[in-house]
N, CA, C and O atoms as a Tinker XYZ file with bonds, in Angstrom:
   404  protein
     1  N    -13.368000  -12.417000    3.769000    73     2
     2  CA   -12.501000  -13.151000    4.653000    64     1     3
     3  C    -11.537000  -12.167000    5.313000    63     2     4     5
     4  O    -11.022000  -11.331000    4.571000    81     3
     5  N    -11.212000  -12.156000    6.670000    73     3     6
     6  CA   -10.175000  -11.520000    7.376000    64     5     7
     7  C     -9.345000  -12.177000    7.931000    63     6     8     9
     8  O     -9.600000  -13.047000    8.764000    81     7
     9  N     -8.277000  -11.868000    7.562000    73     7    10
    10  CA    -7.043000  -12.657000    8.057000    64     9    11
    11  C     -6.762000  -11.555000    9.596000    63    10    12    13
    12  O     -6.581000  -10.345000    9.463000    81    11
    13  N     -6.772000  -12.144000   10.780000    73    11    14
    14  CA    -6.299000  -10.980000   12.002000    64    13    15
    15  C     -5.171000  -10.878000   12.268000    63    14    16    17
    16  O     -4.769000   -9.764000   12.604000    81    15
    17  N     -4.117000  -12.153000   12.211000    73    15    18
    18  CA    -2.834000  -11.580000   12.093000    64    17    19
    19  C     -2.047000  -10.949000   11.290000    63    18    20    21
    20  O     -0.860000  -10.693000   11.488000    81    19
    21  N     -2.976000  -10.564000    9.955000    73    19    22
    22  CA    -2.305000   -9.504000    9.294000    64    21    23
    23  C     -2.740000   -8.046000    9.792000    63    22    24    25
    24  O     -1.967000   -7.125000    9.529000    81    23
    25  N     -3.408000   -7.888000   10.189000    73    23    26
    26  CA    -4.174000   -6.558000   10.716000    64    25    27
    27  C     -3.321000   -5.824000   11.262000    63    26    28    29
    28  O     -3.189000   -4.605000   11.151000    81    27
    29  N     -2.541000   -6.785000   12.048000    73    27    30
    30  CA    -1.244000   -5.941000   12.988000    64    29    31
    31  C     -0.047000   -5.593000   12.334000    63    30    32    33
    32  O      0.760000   -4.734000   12.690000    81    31
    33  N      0.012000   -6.459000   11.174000    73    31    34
    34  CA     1.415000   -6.248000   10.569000    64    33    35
    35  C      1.093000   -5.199000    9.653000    63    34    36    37
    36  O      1.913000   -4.321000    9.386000    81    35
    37  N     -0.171000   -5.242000    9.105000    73    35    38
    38  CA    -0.886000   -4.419000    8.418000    64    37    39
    39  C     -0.583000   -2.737000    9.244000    63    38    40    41
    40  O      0.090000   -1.997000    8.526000    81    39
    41  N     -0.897000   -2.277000   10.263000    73    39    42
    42  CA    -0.436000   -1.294000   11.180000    64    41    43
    43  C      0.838000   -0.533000   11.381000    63    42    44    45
    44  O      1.211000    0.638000   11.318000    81    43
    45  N      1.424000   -1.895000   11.694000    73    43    46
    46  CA     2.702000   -1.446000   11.975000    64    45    47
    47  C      3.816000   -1.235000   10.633000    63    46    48    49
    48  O      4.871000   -0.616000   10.778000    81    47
    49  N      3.437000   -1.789000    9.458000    73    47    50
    50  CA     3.865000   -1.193000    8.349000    64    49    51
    51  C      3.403000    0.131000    7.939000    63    50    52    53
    52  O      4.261000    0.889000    7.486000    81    51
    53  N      2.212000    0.535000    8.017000    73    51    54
    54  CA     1.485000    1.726000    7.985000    64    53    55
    55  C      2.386000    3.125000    8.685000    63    54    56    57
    56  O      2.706000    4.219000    8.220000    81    55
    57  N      2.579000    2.499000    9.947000    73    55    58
    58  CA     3.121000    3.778000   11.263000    64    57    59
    59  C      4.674000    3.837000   10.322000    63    58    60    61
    60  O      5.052000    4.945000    9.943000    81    59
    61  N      5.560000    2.527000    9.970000    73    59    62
    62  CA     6.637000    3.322000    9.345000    64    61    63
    63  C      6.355000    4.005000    8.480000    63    62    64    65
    64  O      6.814000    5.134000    8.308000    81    63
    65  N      5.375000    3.326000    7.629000    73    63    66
    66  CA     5.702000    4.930000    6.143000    64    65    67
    67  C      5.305000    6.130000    6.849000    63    66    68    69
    68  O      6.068000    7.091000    6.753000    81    67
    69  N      4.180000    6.261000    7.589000    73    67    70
    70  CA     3.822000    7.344000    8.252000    64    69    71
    71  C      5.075000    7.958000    8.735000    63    70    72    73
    72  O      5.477000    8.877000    8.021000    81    71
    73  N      5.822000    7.665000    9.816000    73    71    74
    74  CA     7.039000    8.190000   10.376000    64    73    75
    75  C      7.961000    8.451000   10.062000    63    74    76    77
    76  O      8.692000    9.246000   10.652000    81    75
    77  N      8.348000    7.592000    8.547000    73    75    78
    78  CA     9.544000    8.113000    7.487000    64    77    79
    79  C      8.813000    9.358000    6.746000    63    78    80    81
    80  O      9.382000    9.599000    5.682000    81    79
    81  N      8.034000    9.967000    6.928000    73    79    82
    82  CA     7.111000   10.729000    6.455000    64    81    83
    83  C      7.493000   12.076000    6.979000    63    82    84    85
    84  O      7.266000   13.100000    6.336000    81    83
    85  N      8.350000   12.068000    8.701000    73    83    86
    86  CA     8.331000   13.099000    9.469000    64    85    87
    87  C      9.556000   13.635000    9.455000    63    86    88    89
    88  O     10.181000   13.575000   10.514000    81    87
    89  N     10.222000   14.304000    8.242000    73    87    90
    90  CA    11.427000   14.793000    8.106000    64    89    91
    91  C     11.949000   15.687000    8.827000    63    90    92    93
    92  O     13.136000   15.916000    8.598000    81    91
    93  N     11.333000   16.407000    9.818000    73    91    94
    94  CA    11.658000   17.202000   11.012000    64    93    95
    95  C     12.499000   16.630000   12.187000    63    94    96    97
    96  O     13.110000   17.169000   13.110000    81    95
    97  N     12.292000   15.265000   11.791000    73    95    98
    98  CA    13.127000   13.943000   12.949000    64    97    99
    99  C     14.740000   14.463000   12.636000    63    98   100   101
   100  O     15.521000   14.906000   13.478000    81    99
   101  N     14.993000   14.274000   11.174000    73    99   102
   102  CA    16.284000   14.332000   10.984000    64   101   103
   103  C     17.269000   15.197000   11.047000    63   102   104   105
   104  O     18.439000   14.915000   10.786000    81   103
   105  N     16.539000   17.173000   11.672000    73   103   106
   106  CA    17.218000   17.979000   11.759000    64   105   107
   107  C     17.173000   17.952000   13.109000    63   106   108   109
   108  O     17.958000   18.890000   13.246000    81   107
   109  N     16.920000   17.672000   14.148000    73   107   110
   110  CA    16.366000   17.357000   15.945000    64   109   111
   111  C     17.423000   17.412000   16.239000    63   110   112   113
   112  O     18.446000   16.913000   15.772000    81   111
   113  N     17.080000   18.488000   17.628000    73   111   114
   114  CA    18.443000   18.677000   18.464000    64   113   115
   115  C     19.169000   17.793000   18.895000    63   114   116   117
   116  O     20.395000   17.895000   18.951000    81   115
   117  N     18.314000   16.502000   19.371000    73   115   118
   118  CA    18.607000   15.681000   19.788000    64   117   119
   119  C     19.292000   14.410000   19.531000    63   118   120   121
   120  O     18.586000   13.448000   19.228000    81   119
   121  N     20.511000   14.271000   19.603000    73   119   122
   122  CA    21.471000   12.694000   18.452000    64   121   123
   123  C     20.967000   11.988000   18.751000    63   122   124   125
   124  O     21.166000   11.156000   17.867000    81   123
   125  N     20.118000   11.406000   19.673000    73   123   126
   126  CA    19.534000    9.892000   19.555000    64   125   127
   127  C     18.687000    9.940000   18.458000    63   126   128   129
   128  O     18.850000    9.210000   17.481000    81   127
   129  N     17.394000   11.112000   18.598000    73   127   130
   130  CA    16.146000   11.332000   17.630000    64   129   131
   131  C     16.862000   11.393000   16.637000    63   130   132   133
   132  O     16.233000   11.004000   15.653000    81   131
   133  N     17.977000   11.720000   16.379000    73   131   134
   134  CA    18.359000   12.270000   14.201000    64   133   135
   135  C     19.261000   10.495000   14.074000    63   134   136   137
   136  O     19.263000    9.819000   13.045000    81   135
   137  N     19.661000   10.256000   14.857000    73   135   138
   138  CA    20.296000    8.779000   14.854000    64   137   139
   139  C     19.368000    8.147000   14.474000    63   138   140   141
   140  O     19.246000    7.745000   13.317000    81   139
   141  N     18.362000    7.911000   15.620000    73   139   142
   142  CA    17.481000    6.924000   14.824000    64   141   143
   143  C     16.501000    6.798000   14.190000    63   142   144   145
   144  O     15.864000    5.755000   14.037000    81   143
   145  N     16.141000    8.444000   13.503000    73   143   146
   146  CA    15.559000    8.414000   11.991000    64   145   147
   147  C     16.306000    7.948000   11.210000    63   146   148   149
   148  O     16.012000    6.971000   10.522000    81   147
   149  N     17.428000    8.557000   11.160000    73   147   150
   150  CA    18.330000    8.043000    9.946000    64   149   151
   151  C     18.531000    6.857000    9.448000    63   150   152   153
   152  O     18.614000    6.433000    8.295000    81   151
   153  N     18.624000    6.199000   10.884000    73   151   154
   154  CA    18.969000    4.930000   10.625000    64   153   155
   155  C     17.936000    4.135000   10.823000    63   154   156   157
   156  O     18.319000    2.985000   10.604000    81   155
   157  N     16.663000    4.156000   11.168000    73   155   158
   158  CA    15.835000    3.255000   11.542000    64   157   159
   159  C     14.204000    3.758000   10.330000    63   158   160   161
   160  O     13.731000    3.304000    9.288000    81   159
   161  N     13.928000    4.699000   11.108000    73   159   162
   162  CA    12.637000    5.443000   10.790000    64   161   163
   163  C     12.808000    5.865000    9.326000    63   162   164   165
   164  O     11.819000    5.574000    8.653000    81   163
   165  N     13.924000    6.553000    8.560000    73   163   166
   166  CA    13.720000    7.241000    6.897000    64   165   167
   167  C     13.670000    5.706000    6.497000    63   166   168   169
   168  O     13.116000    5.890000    5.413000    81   167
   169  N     13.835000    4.313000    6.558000    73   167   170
   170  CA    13.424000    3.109000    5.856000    64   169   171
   171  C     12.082000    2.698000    5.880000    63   170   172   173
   172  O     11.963000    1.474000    5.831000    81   171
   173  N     10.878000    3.427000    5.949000    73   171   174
   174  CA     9.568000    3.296000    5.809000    64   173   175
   175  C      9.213000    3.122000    4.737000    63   174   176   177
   176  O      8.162000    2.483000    4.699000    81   175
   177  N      9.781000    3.521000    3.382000    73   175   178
   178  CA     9.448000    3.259000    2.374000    64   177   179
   179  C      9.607000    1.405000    2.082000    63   178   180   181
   180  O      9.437000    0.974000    0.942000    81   179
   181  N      9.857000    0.695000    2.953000    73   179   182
   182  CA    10.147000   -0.580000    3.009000    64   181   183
   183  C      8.133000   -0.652000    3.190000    63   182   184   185
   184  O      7.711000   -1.583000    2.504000    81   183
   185  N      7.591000   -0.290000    3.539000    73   183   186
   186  CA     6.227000   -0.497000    3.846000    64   185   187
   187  C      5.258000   -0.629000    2.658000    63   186   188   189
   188  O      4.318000   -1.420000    2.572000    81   187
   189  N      5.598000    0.156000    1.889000    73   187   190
   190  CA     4.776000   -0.403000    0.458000    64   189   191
   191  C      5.451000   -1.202000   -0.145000    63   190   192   193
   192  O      5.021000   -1.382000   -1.284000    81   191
   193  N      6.390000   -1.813000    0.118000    73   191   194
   194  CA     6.384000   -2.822000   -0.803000    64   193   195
   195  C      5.685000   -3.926000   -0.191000    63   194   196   197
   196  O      4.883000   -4.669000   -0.756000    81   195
   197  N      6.153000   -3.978000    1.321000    73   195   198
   198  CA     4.928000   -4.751000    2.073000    64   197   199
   199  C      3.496000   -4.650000    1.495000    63   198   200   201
   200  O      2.924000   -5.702000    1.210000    81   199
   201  N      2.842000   -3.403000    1.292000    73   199   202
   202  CA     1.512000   -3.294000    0.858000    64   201   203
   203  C      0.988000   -4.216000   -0.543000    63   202   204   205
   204  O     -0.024000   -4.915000   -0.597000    81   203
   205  N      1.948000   -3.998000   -1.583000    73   203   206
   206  CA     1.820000   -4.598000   -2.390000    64   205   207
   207  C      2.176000   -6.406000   -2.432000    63   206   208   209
   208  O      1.495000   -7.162000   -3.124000    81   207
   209  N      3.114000   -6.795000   -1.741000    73   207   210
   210  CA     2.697000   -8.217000   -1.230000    64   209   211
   211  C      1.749000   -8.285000   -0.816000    63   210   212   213
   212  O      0.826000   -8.767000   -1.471000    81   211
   213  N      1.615000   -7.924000    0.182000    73   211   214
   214  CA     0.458000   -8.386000    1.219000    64   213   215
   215  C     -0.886000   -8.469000    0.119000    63   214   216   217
   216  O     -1.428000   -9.551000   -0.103000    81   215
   217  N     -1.232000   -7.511000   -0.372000    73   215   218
   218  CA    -2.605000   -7.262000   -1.513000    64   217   219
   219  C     -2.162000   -8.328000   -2.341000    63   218   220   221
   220  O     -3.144000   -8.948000   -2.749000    81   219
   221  N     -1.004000   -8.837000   -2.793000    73   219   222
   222  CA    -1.394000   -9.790000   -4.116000    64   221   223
   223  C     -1.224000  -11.129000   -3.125000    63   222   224   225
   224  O     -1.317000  -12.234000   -3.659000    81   223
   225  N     -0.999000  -11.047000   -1.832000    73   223   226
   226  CA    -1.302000  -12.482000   -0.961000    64   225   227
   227  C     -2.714000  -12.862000   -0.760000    63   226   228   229
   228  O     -3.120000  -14.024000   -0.762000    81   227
   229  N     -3.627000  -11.524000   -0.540000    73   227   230
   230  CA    -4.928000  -11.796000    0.104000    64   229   231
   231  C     -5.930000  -11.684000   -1.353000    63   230   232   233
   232  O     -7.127000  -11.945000   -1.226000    81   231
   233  N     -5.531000  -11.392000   -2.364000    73   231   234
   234  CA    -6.138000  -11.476000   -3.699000    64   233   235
   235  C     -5.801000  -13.259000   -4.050000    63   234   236   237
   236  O     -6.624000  -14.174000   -4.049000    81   235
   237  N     -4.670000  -13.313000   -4.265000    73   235   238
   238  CA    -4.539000  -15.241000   -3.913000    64   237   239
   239  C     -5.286000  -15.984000   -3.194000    63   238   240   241
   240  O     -6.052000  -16.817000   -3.677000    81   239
   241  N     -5.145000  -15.761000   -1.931000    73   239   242
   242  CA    -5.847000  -16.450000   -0.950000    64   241   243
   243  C     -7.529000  -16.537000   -0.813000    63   242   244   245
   244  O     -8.331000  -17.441000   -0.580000    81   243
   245  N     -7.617000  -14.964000   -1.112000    73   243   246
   246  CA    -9.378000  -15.016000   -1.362000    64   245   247
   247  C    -10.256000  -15.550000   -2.385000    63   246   248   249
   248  O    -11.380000  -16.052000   -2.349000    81   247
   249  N     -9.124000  -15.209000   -3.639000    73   247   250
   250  CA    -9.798000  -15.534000   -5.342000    64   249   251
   251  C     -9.189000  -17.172000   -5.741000    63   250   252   253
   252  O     -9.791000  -17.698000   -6.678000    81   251
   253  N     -8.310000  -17.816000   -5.248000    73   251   254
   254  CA    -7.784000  -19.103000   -5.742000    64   253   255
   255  C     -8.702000  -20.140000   -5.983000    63   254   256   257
   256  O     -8.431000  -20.964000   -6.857000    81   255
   257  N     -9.367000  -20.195000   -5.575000    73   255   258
   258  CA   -10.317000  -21.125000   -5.906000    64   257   259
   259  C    -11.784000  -20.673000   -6.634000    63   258   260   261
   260  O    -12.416000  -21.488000   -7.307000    81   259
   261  N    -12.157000  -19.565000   -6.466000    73   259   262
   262  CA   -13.063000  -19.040000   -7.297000    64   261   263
   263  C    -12.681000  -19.215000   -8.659000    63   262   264   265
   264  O    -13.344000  -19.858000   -9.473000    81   263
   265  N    -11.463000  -18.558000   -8.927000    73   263   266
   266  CA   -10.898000  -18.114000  -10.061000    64   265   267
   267  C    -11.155000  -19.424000  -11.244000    63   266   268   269
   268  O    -11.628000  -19.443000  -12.380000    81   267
   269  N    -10.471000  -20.672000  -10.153000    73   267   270
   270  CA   -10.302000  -21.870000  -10.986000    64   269   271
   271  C    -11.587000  -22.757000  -11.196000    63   270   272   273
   272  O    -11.717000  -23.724000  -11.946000    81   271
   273  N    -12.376000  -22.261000  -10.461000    73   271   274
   274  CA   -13.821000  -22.995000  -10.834000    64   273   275
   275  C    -14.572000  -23.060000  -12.129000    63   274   276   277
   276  O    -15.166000  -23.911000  -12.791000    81   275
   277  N    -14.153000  -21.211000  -12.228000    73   275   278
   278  CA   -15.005000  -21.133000  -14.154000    64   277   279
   279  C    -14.575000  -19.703000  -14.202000    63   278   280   281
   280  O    -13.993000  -18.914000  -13.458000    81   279
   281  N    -15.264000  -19.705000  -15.734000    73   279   282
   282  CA   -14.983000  -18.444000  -16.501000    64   281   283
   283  C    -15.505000  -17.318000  -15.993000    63   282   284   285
   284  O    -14.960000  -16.214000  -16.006000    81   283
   285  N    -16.839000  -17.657000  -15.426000    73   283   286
   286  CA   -17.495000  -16.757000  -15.486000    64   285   287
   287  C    -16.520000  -15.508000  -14.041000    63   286   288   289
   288  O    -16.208000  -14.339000  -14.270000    81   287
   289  N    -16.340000  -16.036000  -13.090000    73   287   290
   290  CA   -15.947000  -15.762000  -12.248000    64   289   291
   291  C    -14.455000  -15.105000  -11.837000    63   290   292   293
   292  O    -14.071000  -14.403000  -10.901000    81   291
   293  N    -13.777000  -15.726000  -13.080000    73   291   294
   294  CA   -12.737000  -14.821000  -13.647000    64   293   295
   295  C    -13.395000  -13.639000  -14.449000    63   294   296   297
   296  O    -12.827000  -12.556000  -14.307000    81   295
   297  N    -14.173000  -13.658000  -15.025000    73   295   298
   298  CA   -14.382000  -12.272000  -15.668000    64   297   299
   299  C    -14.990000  -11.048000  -14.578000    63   298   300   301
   300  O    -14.488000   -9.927000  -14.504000    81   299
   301  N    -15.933000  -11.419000  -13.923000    73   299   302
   302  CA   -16.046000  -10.821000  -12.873000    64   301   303
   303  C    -15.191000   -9.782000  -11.744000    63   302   304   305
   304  O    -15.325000   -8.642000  -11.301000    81   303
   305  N    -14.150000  -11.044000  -11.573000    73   303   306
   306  CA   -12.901000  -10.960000  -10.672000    64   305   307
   307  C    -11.963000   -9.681000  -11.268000    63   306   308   309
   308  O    -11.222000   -9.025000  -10.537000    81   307
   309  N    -12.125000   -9.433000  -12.759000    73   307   310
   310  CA   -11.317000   -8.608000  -13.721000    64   309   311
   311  C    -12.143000   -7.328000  -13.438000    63   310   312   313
   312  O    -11.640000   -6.312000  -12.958000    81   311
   313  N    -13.673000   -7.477000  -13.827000    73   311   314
   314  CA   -14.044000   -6.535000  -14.031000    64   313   315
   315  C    -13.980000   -5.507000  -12.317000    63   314   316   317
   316  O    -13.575000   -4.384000  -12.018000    81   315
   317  N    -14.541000   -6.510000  -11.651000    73   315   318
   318  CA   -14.433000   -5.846000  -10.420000    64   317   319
   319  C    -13.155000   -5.154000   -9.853000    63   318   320   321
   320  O    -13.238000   -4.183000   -9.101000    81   319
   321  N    -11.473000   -5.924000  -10.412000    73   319   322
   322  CA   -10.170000   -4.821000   -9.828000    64   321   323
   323  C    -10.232000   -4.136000  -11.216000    63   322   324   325
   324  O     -9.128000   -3.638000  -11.438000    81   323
   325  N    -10.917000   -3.963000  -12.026000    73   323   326
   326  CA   -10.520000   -2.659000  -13.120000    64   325   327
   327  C    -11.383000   -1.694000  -12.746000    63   326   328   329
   328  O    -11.150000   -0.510000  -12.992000    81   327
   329  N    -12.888000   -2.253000  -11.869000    73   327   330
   330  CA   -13.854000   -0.698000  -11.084000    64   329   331
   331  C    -12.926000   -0.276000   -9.964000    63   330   332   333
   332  O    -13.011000    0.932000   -9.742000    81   331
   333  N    -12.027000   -0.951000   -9.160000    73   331   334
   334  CA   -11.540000   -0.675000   -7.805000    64   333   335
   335  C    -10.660000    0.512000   -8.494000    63   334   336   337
   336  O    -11.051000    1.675000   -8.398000    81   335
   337  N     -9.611000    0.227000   -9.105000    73   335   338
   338  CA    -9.031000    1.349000   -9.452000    64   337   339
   339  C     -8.634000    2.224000  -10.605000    63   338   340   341
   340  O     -7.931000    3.234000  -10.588000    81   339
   341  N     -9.241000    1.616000  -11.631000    73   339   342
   342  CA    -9.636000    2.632000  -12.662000    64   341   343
   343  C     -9.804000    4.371000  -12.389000    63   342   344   345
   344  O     -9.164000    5.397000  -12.616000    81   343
   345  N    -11.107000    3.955000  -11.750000    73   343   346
   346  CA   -11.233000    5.534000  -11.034000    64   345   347
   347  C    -10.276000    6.157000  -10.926000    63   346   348   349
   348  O     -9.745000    6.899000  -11.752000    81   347
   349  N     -9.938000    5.872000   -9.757000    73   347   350
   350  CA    -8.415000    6.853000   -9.461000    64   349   351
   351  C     -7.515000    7.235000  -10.602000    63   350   352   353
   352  O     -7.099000    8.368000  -10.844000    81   351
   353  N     -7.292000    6.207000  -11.221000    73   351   354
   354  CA    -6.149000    6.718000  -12.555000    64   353   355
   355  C     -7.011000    7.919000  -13.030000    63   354   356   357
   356  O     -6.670000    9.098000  -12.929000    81   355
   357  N     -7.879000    7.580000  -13.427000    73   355   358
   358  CA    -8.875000    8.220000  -14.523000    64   357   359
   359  C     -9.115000    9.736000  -13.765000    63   358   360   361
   360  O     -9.295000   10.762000  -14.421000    81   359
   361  N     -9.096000    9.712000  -12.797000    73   359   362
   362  CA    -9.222000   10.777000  -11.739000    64   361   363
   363  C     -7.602000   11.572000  -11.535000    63   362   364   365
   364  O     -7.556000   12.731000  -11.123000    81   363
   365  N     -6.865000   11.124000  -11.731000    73   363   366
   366  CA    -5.284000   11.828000  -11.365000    64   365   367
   367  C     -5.090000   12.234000  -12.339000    63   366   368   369
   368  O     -4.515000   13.322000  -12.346000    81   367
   369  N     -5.428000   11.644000  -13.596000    73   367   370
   370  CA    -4.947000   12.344000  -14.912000    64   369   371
   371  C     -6.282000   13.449000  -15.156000    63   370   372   373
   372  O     -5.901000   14.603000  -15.354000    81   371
   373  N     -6.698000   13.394000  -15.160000    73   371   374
   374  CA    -7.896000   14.573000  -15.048000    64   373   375
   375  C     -7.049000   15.705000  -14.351000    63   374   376   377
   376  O     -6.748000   16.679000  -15.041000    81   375
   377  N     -6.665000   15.657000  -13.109000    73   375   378
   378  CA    -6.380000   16.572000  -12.214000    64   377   379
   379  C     -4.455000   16.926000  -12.864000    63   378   380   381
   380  O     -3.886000   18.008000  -12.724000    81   379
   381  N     -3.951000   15.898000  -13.414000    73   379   382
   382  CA    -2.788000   16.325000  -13.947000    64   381   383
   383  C     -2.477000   17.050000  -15.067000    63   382   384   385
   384  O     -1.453000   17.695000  -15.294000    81   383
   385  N     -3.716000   16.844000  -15.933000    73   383   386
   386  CA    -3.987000   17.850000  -17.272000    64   385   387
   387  C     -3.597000   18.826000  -17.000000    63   386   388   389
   388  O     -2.519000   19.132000  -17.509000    81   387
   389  N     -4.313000   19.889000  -15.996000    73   387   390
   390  CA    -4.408000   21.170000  -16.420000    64   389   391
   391  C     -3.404000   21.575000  -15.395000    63   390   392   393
   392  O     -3.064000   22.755000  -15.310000    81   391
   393  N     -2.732000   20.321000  -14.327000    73   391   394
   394  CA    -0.802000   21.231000  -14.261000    64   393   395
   395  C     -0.250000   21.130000  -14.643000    63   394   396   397
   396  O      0.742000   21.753000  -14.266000    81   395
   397  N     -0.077000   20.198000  -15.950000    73   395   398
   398  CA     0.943000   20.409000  -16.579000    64   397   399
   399  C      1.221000   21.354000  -17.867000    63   398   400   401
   400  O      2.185000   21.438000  -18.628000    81   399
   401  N     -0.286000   22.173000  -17.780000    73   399   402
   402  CA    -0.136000   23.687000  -18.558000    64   401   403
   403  C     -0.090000   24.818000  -18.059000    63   402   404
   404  O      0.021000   25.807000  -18.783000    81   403
């Protein structure tokens, strides 16, 4: 299922973290550009928290009724977000082992 009016909000949350990202804004010759990083653009970190709503909205919206139908489909539903990102954990700590010796 695709929701399209999230797609955009989806974006434009994206471009802030991206742009609070560009700390070169805030030393700029220019006082408008360091003005309105400061004050506008370094609040990108407001964007993942968006991310993480948004993901437990469209996990609701997609799984709500599956979920409540039966068991089986809850187990599924489990197993399938513990393959989505398992990996990765399992993968960062691998790669964090051997810096932190």
């Amino acid at each position: 299922m695709h929701l399209k009016p999230l797609t955009s909000l989806r974006f434009l949350f994206a471009l802030m973290v991206f742009v609070s990202h560009l700390n070169f804004l805030k030393n700029s010759n220019h006082i408008w550009l360091r003005d309105t990083y400061n004050t506008i653009l370094s609040q990108g970190y407001i964007g993942v928290s968006f991310f993480f709503i948004l993901s437990g909205f469209i996990l609701t919206h997609v799984y709500r009724f599956k979920l409540d139908s039966n068991a089986t489909a809850r187990r599924s539903f489990f197993i399938a977000r513990l393959a989505r990102v398992y990996p990765l954990h399992l993968a960062t700590f691998l790669i964090a082992i051997p810096l932190m010796f």
